[in-house]
N, C-alpha and C positions, 0 to 999 in steps of 0.2 A: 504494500500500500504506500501510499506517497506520504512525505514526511513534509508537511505543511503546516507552518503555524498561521493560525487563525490571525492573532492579532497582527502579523506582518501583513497579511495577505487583504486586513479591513482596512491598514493605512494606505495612505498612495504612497507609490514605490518614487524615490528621489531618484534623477539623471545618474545615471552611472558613471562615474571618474575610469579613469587612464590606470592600466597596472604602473609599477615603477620602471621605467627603462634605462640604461646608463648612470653613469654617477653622477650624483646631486649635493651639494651643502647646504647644511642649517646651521642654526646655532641652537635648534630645539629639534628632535626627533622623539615622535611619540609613539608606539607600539602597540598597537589595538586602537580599534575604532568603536568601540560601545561607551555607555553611559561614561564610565570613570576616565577615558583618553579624550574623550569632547571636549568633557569637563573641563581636563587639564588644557587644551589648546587654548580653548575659553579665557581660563584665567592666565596662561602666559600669554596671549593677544593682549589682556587689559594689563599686564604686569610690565610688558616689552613690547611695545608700538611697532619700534623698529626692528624687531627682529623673524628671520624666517623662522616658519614652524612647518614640520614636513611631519603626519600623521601617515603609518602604515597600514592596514590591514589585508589578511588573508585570504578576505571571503567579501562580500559586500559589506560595504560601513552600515550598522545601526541595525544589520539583522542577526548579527550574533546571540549569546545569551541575554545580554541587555534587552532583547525584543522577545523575550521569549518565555520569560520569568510570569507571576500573577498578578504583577503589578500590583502589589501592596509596599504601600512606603511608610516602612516602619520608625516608628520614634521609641516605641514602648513595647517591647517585648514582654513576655508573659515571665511573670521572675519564678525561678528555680527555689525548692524548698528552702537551700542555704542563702537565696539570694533576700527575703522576707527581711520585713523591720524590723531592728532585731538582731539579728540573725549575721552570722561573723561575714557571708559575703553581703552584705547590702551597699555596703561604702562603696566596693565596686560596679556592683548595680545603679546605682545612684551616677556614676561616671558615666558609665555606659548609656543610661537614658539622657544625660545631657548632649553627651557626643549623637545620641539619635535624635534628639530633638533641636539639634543643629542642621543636621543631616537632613532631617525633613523641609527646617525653614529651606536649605537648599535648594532644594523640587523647588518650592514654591518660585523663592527667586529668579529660579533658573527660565520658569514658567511665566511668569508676569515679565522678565527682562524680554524674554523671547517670541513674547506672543506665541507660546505653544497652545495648540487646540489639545488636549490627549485625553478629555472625560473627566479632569481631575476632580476628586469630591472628598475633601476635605470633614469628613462624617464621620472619622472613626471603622473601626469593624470590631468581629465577636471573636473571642476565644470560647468556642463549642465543643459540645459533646455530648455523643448519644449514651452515652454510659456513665451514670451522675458519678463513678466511680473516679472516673477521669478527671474529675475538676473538682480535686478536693484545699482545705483548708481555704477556702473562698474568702473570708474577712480577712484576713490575715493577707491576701491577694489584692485584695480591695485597699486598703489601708497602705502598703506597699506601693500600688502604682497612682493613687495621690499623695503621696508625701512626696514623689517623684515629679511633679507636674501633668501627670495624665489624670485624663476624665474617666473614671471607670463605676461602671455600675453591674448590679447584677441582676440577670432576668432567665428566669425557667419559666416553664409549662407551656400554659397558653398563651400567658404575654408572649411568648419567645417563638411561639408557632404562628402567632398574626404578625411579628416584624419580620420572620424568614420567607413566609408560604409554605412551611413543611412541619411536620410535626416530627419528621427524626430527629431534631434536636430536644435534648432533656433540659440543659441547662447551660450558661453560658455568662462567659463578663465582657460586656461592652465598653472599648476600650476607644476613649478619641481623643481631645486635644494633643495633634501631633501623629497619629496615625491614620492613612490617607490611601484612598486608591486610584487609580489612573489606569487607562491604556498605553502599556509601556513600549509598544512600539512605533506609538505615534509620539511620545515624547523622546524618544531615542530622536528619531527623526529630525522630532523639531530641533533638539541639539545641531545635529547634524547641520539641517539647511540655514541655520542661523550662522555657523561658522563665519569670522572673519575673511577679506581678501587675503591678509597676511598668512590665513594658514593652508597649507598646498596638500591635499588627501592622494593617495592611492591606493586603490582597491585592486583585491585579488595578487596581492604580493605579500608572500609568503619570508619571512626575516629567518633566515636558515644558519646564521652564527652573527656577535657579535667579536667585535677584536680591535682592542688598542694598538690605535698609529703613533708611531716615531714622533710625529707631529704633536702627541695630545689626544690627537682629536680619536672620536670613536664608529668605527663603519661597523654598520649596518647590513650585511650582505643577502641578497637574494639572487634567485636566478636567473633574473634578469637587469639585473641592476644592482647599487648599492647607495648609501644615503651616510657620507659623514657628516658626522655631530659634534657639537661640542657637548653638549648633557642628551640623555637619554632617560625616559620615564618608559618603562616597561609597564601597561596597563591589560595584560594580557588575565587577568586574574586565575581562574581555571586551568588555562594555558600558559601559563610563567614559565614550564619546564622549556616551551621552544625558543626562548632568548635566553638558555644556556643557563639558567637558575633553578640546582635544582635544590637546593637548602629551604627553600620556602615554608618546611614545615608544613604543608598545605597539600591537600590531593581533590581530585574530581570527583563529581556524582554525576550522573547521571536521569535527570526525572523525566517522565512524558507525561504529555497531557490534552487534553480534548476537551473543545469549544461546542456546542450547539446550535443547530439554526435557531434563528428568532423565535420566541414562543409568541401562537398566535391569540390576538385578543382576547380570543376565549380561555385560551390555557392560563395566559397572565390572568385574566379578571377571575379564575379558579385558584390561583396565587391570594386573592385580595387583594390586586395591583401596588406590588409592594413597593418601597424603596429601593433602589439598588444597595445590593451589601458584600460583603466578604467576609469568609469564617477560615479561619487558621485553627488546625487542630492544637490540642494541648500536649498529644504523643508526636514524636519527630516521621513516623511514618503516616499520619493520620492524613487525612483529604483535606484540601485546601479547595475552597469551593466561589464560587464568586456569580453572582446573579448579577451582569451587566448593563447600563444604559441603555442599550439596544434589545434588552430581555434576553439574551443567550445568558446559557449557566455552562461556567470552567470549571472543570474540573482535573485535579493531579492529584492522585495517590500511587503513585509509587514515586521510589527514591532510588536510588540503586548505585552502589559502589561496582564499577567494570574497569576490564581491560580492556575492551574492544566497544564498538558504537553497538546501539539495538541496529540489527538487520527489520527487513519490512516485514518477516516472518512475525519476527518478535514485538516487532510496534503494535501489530493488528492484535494482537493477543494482546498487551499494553491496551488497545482501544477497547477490548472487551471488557478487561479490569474496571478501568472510567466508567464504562456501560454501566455495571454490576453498582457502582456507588452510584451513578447518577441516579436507576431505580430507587435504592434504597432512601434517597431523598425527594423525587418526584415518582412515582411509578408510572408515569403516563410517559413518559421518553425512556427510551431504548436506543441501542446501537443506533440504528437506523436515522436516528436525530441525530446523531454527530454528524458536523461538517467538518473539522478540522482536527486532525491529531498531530501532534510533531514531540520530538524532543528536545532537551536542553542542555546546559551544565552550569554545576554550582560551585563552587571553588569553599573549601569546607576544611576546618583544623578540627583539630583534638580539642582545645581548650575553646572554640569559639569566640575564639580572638584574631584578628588579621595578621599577616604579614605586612608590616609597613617601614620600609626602610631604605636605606643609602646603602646599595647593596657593594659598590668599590668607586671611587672617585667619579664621579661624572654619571654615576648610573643610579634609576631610582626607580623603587616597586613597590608596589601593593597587589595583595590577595588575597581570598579569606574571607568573601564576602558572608558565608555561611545562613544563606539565604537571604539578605538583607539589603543587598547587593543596589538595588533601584535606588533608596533612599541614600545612603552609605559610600555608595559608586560614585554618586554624584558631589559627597564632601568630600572626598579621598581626593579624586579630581583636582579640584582647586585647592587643598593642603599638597598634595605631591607638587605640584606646582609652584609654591611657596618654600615649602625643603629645600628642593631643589636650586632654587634662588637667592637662597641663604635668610630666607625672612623665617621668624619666629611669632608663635602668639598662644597664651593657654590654652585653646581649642588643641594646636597642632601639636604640644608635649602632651597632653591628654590623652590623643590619640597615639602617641609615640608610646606612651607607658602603659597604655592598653594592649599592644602590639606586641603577645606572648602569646604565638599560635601554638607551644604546647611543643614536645618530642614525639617524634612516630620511629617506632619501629624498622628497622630496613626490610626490602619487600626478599622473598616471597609472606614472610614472617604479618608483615601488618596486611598483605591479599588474604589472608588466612582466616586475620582476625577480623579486618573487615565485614569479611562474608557472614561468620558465625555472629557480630554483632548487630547486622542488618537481618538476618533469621531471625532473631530474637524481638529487637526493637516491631517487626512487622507480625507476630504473634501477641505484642503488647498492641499492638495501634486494631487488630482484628476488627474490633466493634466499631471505629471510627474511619474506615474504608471509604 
C-alpha cells in the first residue's frame, strides 16, 4: 500500500528547489530541512543580515518527520509519579514545563510572524483513558500541573463523553494554557515558504561525511556537490547518525498512523458536533487520537523501535491496527474510512532528555525530540542558533542543563533490550489501543 501522509498531502505542496551541484560557500550551513533547521535559518537571517545561509536536505524540505508527527504542541506534559509536588523530581519538572512553555510561545510567534495558516487552536487537549486504572493519583496531577502554569482540570463519564463524541473514554485531565494543536504540515510549510532571500535551500541532497579543511572551514560533502562552512548546525534529529554523530545518546522509532475521510454531517451531528480535540495516552504505547477541523479522526498506536523501515506489507497491517482503535472509539468507521496511512520517526533517549550540544568547534546539534519535537523543534531552532553565535541567555543554559539524554547500551545488547521493552510497554498500553 502507499505510504502517504495525510497531512502532507491536505497542504499545498511548495515549488520544489535545485539538489546541491558543485561546490558552494556559506558562513552558515544547516542540515535538515524540518521544523528545528527552518527555525534555525530563521533566527541566523534575523541574527546575521549579511550572511549566507545554505540549508541541506535529503528528501523534500518540510515533509520529513516534522510533517508527519500529530501535531500537538506540547508545553505540559503529563508529570511522572516522581515528577509530582513534592516529590524529589518536581524541581526538574518545573524546568522542563518552563523550557515547554517557551517552546510553545515559539509556534505561536513563529505563527503570527509568518502569517502561517496551519488550524492552530490554542485549547489545550486530554490526557485519557479507557481504563480508570490508567490515570491514577489525579489531585496530586492536578495540583502539579498548576503550580507549573498549566490549566488542568478533571473530567470523567458523561461530561467526558459529550466533549469527545465517544464514550471509550473513562476518565481524563484537560490540560491547556500552553498546550496547543495544529496541522503540522502546513506549518512546516509555512516555515518553509516564509524563509528569507539570504537563505539558499537544496532538496534531495543527501550530506554523506563531514571533514575539517586546512583552511578552518568545514565541507559538507554529497554526491553531487559539497557546501563549505564556516559553522554547521546539524538539525537532522532522528537522523544525526548520517552527519557522522554517532554519541548522541539518542536512537529512532518508528510510528505509523492513519487519517480519515471527512465525517459526514450526519456522523459529526451523531458526535454532538463537537469541538475539535486531541487525546495523548497516559501509557507510552497508548493511541494518540485527534478529531480535526475538517472532522477527520488521526489516529497512531503503534511505536516501534527497528532496524529497517515498515515495508507496505507491514504498513497495511499497521492500517489495520488504526482500524481496530478507531472502532473501539467510533464503531461506525472501519478500514474502509481510512484515506491516508504513512509512517514516521521520532528521535527518542533513555532519560527523555535531548541531545543539545557543540558537538567539536564549529559544529552544533540537537536531538531527542522524544515526541515533542513540533513545539520543542521549533525553540531548539532558534537556541542552536544563538550557541552557535556565541550568544547566551537562561532559556538557553536551561536547556543546556536539561540536555542528559541518558547512556545506552552498545547494540546488539540495547536491539535486545529494546525489543523486550516495547513487548512489554505494548501489553501495558492493551486497553488504551
Amino acid at each position: 500500500m502507499k505510504n502517504q501522509c495525510g497531512w502532507i498531502a491536505l497542504a499545498d505542496t511548495s515549488p520544489s528547489r535545485e539538489h546541491l551541484a558543485g561546490s558552494q560557500k556559506a558562513d552558515w550551513l544547516i542540515i535538515g530541512a524540518g521544523i528545528t533547521g527552518l527555525c534555525a535559518a530563521h533566527s541566523l537571517a534575523e541574527m546575521h543580515p549579511q550572511a549566507r545561509i545554505v540549508i541541506v536536505d535529503r528528501q523534500r524540505a518540510a515533509q520529513g518527520a516534522s510533517a508527519r508527527n500529530s501535531g500537538f504542541a506540547v508545553a505540559h506534559e503529563n508529570p511522572a509519579t516522581s515528577e509530582l509536588l513534592g516529590r524529589s523530581g518536581f524541581a526538574g519538572y518545573q524546568l522542563d514545563s518552563s523550557i515547554g512553555l517557551a517552546a510553545s510561545q515559539e509556534v505561536r510567534t513563529r505563527i503570527a510572524r509568518h502569517s502561517i495558516e496551519c488550524e492552530y487552536r490554542d485549547s489545550g487537549y486530554y490526557f485519557a483513558v479507557n481504563d480508570p486504572d490508567k490515570l491514577q493519583q489525579i489531585e496530586a496531577k492536578l495540583q502539579t500541573l498548576n503550580a507549573v502554569g498549566a490549566s488542568a482540570q478533571f473530567v470523567q463519564g458523561p461530561q467526558l463523553a459529550q466533549k469527545l463524541g465517544t464514550e471509550h473514554y473513562t476518565a481524563a485531565i484537560w490540560c491547556g494554557n500552553g498546550n496547543a494543536l495544529l496541522q503540522p504540515a502546513k506549518y512546516v510549510k509555512g516555515l518553509l515558504d516564509a524563509l528569507p532571500d539570504a537563505v539558499s535551500l537544496y532538496e534531495n541532497t543527501a550530506i554523506s561525511s563531514l571533514e575539517r579543511m586546512s583552511n578552518g572551514l568545514i565541507r559538507a560533502n554529497s554526491p553531487n556537490g559539497n557546501v563549505e562552512a564556516k559553522q554547521v548546525l546539524v538539525c537532522l534529529n532522528a537522523f544525526i547518525p548520517r552527519a557522522g554523530i554517532s554519541h548522541s545518546h539518542t536512537f529512532a522509532m518508528e510510528l505509523s498512523a492513519s487519517l480519515t475521510r471527512p465525517l459526514t454531517d450526519q456522523e459529526f451531528a451523531a458526535l454532538g458536533s463537537v469541538e475539535p480535540w486531541g487525546v495523548l495516552s497516559t501509557r507510552p504505547l497508548g493511541a494518540t487520537v485527534r478529531l480535526t477541523p475538517d472532522r477527520r479522526v488521526m489516529i497512531r498506536n503503534t511505536a516501534e523501535y527497528r532496524t529497517k523501515d515498515l515495508s507496505e506489507s507491514n504498513l497495511l497491517k499497521r492500517r489495520e491496527h488504526h482500524a481496530v482503535g478507531l472502532q473501539r472509539r467510533f464503531p461506525g468507521l472501519s478500514v474502509r474510512d481510512i484515506q491516508y496511512t504513512w509512517t514516521g520517526h521520532l528521535s527518542a533517549s533513555r532519560s527523555g532528555q535531548p541531545y543539545f550540544a557543540s558537538v567539536q568547534p564549529g559544529i552544533f546539534a540537537v536531538a531527542g525530540c522524544n515526541g515533542s519535537g513540533l513545539a520543542r523543534g521549533s525553540l531548539w531552532g532558534r537556541l542552536l542558533a544563538e550557541l552557535a553565535s556565541g550568544a547566551s541567555s537562561p532559556l538557553l543554559q536551561s536547556v543546556m542543563e536539561r540536555a542528559q539524554p541518558g547512556w545506552l547500551p552498545p547494540r546488539p545488547f540495547f536491539d535486545i533490550g529494546a525489543a523486550v521493552r516495547m513487548r512489554v510497554e505494548a501489553i501495558r498500553a492493551r486497553t488504551e489501543i
